[in-house]
Wavefront OBJ file of the C-alpha trace (Angstrom):
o trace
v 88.891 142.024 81.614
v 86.295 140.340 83.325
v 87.866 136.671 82.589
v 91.134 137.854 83.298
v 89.485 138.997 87.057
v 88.064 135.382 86.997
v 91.072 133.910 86.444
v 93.270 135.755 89.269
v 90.408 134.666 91.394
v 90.969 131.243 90.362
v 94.503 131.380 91.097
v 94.164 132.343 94.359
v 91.983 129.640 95.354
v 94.264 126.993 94.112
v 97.017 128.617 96.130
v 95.632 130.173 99.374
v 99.135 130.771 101.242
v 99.597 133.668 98.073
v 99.859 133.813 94.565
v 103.035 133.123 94.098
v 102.733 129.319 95.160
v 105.685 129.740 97.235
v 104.178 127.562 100.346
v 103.034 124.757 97.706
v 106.394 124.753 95.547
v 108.982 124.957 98.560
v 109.968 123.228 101.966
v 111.689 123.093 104.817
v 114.521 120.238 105.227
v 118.082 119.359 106.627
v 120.888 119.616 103.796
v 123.949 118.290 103.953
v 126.686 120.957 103.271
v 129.735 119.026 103.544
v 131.524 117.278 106.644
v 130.599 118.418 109.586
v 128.054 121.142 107.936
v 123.891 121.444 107.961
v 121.528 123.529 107.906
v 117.956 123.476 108.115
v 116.774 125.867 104.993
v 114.230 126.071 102.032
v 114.074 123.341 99.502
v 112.191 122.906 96.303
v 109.433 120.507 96.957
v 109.705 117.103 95.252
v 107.651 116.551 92.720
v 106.733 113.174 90.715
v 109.343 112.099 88.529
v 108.627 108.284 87.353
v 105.094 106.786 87.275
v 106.099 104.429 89.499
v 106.996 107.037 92.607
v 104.766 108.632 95.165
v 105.148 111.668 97.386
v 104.970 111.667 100.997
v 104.454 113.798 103.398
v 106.395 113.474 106.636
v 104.692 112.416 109.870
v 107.564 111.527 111.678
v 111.188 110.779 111.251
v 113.617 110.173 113.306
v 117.712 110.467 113.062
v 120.390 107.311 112.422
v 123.435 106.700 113.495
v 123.957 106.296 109.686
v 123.281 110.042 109.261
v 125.754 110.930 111.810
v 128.377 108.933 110.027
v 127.670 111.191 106.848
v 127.439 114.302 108.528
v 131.112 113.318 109.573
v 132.276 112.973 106.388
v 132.338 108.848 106.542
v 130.773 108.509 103.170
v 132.323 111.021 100.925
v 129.967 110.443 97.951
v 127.356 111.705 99.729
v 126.564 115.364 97.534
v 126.743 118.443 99.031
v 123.389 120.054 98.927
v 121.550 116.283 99.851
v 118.513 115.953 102.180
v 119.555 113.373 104.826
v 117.268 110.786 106.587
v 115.829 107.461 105.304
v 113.252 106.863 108.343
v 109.781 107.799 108.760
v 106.004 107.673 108.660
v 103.473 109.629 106.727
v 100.927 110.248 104.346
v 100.481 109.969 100.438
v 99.994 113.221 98.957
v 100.363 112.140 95.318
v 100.683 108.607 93.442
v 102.379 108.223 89.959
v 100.100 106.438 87.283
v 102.185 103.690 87.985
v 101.288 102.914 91.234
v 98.758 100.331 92.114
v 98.911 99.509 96.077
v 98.492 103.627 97.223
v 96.360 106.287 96.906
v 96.468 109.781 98.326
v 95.443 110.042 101.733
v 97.141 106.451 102.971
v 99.378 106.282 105.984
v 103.028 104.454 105.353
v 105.543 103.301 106.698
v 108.989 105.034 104.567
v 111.094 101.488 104.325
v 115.014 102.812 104.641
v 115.635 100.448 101.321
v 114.080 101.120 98.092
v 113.396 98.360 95.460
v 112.245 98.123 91.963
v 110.660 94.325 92.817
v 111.657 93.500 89.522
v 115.161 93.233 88.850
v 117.561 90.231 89.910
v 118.720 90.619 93.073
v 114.995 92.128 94.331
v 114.317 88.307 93.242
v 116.643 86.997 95.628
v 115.826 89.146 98.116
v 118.370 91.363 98.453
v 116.565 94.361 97.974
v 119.486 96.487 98.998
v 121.091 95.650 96.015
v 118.874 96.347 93.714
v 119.543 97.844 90.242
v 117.793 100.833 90.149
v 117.408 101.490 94.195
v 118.797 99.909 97.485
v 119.809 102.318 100.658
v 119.678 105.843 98.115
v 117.089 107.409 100.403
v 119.229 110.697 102.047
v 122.001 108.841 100.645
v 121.922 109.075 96.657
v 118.907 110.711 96.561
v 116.803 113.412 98.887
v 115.575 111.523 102.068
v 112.909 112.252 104.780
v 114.421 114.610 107.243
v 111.871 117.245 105.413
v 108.697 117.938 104.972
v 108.152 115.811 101.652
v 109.879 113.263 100.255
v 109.716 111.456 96.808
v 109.643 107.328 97.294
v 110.682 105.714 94.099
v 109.156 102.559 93.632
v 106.633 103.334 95.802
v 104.651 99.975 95.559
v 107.729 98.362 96.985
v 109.246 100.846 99.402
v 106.404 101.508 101.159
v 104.295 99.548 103.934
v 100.474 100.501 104.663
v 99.958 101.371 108.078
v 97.287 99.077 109.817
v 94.397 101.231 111.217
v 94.520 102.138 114.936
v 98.172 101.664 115.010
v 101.075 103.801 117.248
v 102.618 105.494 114.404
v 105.685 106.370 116.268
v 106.845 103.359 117.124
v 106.806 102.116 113.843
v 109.160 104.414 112.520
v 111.478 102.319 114.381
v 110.308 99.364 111.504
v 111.904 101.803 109.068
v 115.755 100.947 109.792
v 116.674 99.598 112.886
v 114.427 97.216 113.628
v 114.733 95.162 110.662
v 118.598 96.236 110.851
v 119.113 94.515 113.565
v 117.365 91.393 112.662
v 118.204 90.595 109.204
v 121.865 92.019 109.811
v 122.548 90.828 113.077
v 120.283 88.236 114.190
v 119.609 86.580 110.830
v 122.929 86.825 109.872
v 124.869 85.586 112.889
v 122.555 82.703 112.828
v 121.457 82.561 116.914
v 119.991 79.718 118.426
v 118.131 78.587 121.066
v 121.130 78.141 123.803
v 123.351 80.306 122.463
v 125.762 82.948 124.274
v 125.066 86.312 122.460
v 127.505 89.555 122.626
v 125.938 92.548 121.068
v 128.651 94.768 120.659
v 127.070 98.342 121.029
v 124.209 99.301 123.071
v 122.399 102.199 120.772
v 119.287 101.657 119.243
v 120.544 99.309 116.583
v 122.125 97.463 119.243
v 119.147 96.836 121.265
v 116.984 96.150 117.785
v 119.455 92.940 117.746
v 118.559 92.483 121.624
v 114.971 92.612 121.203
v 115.331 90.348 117.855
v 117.212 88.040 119.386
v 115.004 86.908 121.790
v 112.925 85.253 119.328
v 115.243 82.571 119.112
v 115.324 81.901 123.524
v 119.602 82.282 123.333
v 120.834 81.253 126.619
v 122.646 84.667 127.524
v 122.257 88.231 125.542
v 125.740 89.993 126.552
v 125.804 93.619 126.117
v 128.780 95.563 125.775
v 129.121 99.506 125.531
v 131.039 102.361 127.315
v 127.868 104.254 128.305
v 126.668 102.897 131.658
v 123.199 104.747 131.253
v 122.543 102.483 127.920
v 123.918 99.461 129.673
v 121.421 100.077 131.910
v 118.408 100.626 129.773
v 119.317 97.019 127.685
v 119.189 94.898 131.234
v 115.424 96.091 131.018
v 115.143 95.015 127.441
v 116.067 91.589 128.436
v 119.997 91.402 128.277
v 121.349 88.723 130.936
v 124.905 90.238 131.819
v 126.469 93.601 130.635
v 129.988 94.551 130.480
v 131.378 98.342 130.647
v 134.166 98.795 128.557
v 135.514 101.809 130.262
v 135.332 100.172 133.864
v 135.918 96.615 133.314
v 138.410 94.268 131.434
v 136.064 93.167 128.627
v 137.970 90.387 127.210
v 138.905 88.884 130.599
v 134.845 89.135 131.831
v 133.560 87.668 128.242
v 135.816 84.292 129.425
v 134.692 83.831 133.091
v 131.259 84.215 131.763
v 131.738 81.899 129.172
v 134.016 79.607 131.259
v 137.149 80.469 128.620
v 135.066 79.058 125.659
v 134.266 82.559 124.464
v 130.604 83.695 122.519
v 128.837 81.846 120.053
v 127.554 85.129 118.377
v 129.388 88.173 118.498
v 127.353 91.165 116.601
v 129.247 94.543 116.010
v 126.645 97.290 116.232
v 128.868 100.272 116.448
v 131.068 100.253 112.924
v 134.591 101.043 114.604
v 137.581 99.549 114.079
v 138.437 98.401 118.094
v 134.509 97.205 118.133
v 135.040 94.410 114.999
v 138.681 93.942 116.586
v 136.609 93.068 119.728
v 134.460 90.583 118.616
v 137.633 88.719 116.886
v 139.295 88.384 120.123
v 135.735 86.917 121.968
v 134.573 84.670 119.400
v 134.465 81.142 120.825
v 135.539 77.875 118.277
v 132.699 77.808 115.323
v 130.743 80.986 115.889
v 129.980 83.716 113.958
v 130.544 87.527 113.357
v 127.980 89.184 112.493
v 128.847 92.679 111.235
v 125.659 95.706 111.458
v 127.903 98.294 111.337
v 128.530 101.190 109.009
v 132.333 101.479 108.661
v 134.397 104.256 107.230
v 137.718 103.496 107.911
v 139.798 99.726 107.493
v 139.870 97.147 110.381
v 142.063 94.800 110.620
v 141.149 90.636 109.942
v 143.205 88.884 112.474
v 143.228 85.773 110.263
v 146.176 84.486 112.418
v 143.849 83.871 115.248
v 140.739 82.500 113.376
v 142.035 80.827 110.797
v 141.465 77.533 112.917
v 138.488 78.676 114.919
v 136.048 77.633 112.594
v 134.875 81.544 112.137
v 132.263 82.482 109.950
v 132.268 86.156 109.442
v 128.870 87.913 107.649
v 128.308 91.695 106.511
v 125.286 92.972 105.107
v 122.719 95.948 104.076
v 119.866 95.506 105.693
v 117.022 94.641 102.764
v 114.046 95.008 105.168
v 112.692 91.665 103.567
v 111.380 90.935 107.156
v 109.290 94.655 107.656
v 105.643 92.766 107.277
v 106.747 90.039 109.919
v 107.957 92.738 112.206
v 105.084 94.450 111.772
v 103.089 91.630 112.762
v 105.046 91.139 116.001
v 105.044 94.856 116.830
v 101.030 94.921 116.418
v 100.664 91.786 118.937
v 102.800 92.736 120.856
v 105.730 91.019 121.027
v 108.187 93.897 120.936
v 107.696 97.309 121.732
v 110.139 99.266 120.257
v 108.310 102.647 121.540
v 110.135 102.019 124.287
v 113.558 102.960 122.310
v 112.230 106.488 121.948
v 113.770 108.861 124.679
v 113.202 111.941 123.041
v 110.705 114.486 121.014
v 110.643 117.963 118.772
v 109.287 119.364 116.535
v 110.797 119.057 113.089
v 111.832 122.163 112.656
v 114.279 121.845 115.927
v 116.262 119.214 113.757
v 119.873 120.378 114.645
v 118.864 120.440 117.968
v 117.861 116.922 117.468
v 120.915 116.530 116.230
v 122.632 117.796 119.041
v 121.071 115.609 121.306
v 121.615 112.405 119.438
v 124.974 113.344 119.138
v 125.906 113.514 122.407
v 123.498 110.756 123.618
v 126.014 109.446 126.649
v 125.542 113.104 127.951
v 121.502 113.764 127.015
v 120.654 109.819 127.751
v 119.383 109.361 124.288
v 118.586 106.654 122.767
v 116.369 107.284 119.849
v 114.573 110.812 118.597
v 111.490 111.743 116.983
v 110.854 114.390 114.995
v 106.979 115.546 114.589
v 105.766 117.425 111.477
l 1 2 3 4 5 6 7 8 9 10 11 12 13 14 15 16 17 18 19 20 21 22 23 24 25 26 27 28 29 30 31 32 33 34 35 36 37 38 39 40 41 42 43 44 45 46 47 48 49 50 51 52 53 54 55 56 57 58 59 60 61 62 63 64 65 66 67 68 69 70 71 72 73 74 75 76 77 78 79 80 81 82 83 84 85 86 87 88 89 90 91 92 93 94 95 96 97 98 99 100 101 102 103 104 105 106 107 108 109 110 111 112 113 114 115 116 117 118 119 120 121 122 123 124 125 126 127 128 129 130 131 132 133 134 135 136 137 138 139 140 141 142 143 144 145 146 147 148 149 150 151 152 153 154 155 156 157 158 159 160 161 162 163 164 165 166 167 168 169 170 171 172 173 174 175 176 177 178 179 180 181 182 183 184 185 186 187 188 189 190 191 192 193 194 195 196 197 198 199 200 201 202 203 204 205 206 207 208 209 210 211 212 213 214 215 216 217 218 219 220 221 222 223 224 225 226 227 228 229 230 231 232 233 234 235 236 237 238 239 240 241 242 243 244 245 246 247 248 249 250 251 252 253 254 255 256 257 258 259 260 261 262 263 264 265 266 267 268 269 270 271 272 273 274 275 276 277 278 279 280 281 282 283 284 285 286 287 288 289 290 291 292 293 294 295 296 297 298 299 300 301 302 303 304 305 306 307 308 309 310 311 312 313 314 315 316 317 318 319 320 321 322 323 324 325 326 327 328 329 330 331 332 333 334 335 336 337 338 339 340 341 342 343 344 345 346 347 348 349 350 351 352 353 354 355 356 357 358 359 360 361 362 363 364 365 366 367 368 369 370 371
């Protein structure tokens, strides 16, 4: 009797919020129920499943544009019952044996793409495509719009945080950052002198703007419908800005590039009229640099640019440039703090969502969410 008394005891210590372990074996997070569906309700906690993942608790996260496609149904293989989110910052809470570059306790940086490091595209870089990861976080598997989330392959997913540094602003090097960058910048191949059109003015948009400056393009031409985020890019360093709603795009994109049209057009919003857009601004040997996540078809007007010289480019971002970002972000080159507009508290998610959602209305650019 007495060692059964000892052991209760024992118990109880181990799990202080009651005996049952309920606090230690459960969550909070946002589940995907289907388009247009979500709720913010009790999951099991995740728990290490390969020696090579790691468990992380959630700092801050932040909400995608991505994440609204899915919660409108745009990616239909998304699973009903799925933890969205793919951003965020936090700390180790457990390391499988497997893992050699984190211990309990460190502060990370959650990259969007997971990658084994191994396999054959992960050796050519394209870490988005790789065999046994790419984008899965709130995806194919349970994401970070929780309180935990499981990394797989943690010694490649994951990016130490450097001592002293704003952890909210680099959730930003999570996605949209390196988005921008690899996707649009890299991709569309600016340089110095060139006339720029970023098609899209949210925070992926202005991740291209900020990008692009490394490369001292001539003009950065923004183009949106919401005058408030038109606004906000002309402080980020865009040189002209076109509203869509008020002004005849098409017709402005010539006069300002005396009839030549852009050198770089980058589609940041994944519509169909926004691609169709930069077809009909391209100028003679540029590029067209797709970022955006598309659900439904566009349509290639190959009778226009079959002469032009077009080069057209999609991609995943594979967040092969995170550690050079990071290095900008901590000298300061960029501040992409300034992309956050809003706060709350995690567990105010689908008001979060609300406001993201309608972010002509609540002038939002990007959201955090604070554990």
């Amino acid at each position: 009797m007495e060692n059964l008394l000892v052991d209760k005891i024992v118990t109880l210590l181990v799990q202080p919020n009651g005996s049952n372990g309920d606090a230690i074996k459960n969550m909070k997070a946002l589940v995907y129920h289907g388009a247009g569906k979500k709720a913010w309700e009790d999951k099991p906690k995740p728990t290490i499943t390969k020696p090579t993942d790691a468990i992380v608790k959630i700092l801050k996260t932040t909400i995608c544009g991505t994440d609204l496609h899915i919660m409108k149904g745009d990616l239909p293989e998304v699973k009903d019952g799925r933890i969205i989110g793919h951003e965020g910052v936090g700390i180790i809470e457990e390391v499988g044996s497997g893992v050699s570059n984190f211990k309990p306790g460190d502060h990370v940086i959650i990259s969007c793409i997971t990658s084994c490091g191994k396999c054959e595209y992960c050796k050519k870089g394209m870490y988005s495509h790789c065999i046994d990861g790419g984008w899965i976080l709130g995806y194919m598997i349970d994401g970070t719009q929780a309180e935990y989330v499981r990394i797989p392959h943690a010694d490649n997913s994951l990016y130490p945080i450097p001592a002293g540094s704003d952890e909210e602003a680099l959730v930003m090097l999570s996605d949209i950052l390196p988005t921008g960058f690899e996707c649009g910048v890299l991709n569309g191949q600016v340089k110095p002198g060139d006339t720029v059109a970023i098609v899209g003015s949210g925070p992926i948009g202005i991740a291209a703007l900020l990008t692009a400056q490394f490369y001292s393009p001539a003009e950065i031409i923004m183009i949106d419908q919401d005058e408030n985020r038109l606004n906000l890019a002309k402080t980020f360093g865009a040189t002209q800005i076109v509203n869509t709603l008020t002004e005849n795009t098409i017709e402005k994109i010539k006069r300002l590039t005396g009839d030549k049209g852009v050198d770089v057009a980058i589609e940041a919003v994944g519509v169909p009229a926004t691609f169709e857009l930069c077809q009909e601004i391209i100028g003679p040997g540029g590029h067209i640099a797709n970022i955006g996540v598309h659900g439904k078809s566009v349509t290639l007007h190959l009778e226009n640019l079959w002469s032009k010289n077009i080069t057209i480019t999609t991609r995943l971002v594979d967040t092969v440039t995170t550690p050079l970002l990071l290095k900008t972000v901590q000298a300061k080159k960029i501040e992409p703090k300034r992309l956050i507009t809003h706060h709350f508290k995690l567990d105010r998610i689908i008001e979060a969502y609300d406001t993201f959602g309608n972010a002509a209305k609540e002038k939002a650019l990007k959201v955090i969410l604070e554990n």
